[in-house]
C-alpha positions as CSV (number, residue, x, y, z in Angstrom):
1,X,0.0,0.0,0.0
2,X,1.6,3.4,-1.1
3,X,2.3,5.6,1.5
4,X,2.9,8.8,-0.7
5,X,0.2,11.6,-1.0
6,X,-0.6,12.8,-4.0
7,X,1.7,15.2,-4.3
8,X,4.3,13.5,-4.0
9,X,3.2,11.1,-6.6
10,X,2.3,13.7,-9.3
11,X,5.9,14.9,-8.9
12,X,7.4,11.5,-9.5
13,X,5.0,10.8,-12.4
14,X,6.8,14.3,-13.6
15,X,10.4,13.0,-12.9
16,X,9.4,9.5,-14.7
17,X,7.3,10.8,-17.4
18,X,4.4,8.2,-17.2
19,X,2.6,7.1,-13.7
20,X,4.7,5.4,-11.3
21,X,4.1,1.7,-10.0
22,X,3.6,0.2,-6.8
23,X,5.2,3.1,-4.9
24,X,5.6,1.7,-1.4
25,X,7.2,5.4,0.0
26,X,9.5,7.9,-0.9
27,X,12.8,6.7,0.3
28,X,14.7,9.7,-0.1
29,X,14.1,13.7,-0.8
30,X,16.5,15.9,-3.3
31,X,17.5,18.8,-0.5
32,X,14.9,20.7,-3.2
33,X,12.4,18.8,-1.8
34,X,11.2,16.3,-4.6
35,X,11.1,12.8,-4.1
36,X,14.3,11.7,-6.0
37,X,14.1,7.8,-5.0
38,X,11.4,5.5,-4.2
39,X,10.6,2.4,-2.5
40,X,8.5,0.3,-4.2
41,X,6.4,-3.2,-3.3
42,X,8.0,-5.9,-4.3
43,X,5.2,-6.6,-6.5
44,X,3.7,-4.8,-8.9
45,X,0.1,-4.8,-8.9
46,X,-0.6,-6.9,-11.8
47,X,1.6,-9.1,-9.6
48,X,4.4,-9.1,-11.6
49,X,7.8,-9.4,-8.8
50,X,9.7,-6.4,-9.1
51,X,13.4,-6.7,-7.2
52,X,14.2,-2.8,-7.7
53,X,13.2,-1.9,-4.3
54,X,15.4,1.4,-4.7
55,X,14.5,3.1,-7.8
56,X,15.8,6.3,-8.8
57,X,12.9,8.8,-9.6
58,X,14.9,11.9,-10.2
59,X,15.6,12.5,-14.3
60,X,18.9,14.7,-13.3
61,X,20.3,12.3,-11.7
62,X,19.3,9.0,-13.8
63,X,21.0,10.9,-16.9
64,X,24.4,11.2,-15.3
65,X,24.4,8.6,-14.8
66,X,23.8,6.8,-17.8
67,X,26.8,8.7,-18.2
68,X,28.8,7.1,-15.9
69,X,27.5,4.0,-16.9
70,X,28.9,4.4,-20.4
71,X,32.2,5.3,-19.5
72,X,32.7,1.5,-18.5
73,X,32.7,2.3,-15.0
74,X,30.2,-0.7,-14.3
75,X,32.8,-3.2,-15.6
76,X,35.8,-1.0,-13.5
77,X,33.3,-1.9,-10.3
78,X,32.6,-5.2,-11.3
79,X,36.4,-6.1,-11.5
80,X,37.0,-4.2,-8.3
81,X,34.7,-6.2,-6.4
82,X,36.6,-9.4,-7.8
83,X,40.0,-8.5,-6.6
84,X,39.2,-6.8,-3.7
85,X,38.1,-9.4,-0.3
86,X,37.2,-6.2,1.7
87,X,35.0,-4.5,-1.3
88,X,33.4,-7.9,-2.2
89,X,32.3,-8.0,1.6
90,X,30.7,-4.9,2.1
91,X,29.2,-5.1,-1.6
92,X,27.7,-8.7,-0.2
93,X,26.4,-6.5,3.3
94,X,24.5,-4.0,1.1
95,X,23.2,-7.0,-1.2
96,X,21.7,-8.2,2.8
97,X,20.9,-5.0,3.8
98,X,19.1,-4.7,0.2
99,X,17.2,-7.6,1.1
100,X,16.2,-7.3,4.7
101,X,14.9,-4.1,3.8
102,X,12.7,-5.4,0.9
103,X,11.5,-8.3,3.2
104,X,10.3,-5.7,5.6
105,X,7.9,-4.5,2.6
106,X,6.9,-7.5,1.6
107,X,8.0,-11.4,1.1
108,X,8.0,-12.5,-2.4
109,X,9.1,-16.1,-2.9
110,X,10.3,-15.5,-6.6
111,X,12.7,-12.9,-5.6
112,X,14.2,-14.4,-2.6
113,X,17.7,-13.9,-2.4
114,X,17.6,-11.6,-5.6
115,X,18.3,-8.1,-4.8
116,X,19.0,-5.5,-8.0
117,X,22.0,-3.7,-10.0
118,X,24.1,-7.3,-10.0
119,X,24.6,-7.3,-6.0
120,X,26.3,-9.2,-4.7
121,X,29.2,-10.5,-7.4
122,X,28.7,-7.8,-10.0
123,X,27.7,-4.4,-11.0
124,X,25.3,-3.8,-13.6
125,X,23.3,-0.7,-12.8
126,X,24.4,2.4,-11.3
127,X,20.8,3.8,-10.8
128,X,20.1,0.6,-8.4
129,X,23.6,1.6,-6.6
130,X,23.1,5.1,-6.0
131,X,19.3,4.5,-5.1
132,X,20.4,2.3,-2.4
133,X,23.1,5.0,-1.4
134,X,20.0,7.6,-1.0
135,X,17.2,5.5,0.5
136,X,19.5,3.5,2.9
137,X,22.5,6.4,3.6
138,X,25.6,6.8,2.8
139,X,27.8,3.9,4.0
140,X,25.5,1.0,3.6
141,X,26.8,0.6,-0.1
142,X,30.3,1.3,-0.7
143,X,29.9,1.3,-4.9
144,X,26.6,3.7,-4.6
145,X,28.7,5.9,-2.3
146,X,31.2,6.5,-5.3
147,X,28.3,7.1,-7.5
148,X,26.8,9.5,-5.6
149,X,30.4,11.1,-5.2
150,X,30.9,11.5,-8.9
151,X,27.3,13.2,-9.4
152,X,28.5,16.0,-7.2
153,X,25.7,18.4,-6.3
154,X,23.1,17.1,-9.5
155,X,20.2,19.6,-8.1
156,X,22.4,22.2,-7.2
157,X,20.4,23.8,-10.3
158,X,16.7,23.6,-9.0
159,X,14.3,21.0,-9.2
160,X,14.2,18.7,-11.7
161,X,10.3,19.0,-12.7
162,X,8.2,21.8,-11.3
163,X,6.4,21.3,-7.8
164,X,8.7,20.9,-4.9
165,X,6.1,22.4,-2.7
166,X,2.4,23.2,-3.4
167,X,3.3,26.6,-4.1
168,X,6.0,25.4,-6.8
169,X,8.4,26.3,-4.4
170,X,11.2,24.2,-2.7
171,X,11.5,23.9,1.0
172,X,13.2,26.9,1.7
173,X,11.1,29.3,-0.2
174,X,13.3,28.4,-3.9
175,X,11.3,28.5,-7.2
176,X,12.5,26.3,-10.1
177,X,15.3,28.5,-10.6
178,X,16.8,27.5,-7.0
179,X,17.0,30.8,-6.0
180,X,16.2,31.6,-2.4
């Protein structure tokens, strides 16, 4: 059951460009205001499973990083996580901490033990990574951390879409132009 009012969920239908699915609750907020990742149920509702419990709303954001994801950083990560013993272990504690979280949404059988974005032997979405790194904080998942470092401040230029408040305005009084 969605938790987001409808606010909220006209913003991300904005961000997304059609209506979002199976929005459990906005995980995290662009310091703008707008939702920028959601939560989602682990099944959609034509009952469909749907691992990506973390999914990144915010258009800004997904763009860079398609970027970064065709610079061949994925398979950089990938072969980082091979080599490296510590990396590989916290990389397999966010792939948990993925899961446990999910679990507390809902238990779907067909997705047991499957998280999202390759966890826990690969990398093979950045979006997934740095949605984690939102929703769950910085240092639960050491690859979304770098992510999120290489965006630098992506909303440093106003909201994304229009709306940040019912006024239009962001949280501190800023306008799409992020003035304040």
């Amino acid at each position: 059951m969605s938790r987001v009012d409808p606010h909220d969920e006209a913003v991300i239908e904005a961000q997304l460009g059609r209506p979002p699915r199976a929005i459990h609750d906005v995980a995290h907020r662009c310091p703008c205001g707008n939702p920028d990742v959601v939560a989602t149920e682990p099944r959609l509702d034509d009952g469909t499973p749907f691992p990506t419990t973390f999914y990144l709303t915010c258009p800004r954001a997904a763009s860079l990083i398609g970027t970064l994801e065709a610079s061949g950083l994925m398979r950089e990560m990938s072969e980082r996580v091979e080599a490296d013993e510590d990396l590989a272990a916290a990389y397999r504690r966010a792939h948990e901490t993925y899961l446990a979280f999910r679990e507390s949404i809902g238990h779907v059988p067909e997705i047991a033990g499957v998280s999202a974005g390759g966890m826990p032997t690969r990398v093979k979405c950045l979006h997934v990574l740095a949605g984690q790194a939102l929703g769950q904080g910085r240092g639960v998942n050491p690859l979304g951390d770098e992510v999120l470092d290489l965006l630098g401040e992506f909303w440093a230029a106003g909201p994304c879409v229009g709306g940040a408040g019912p006024d239009g305005a962001g949280p501190d009084g800023a306008g799409q132009d992020g003035a304040a």
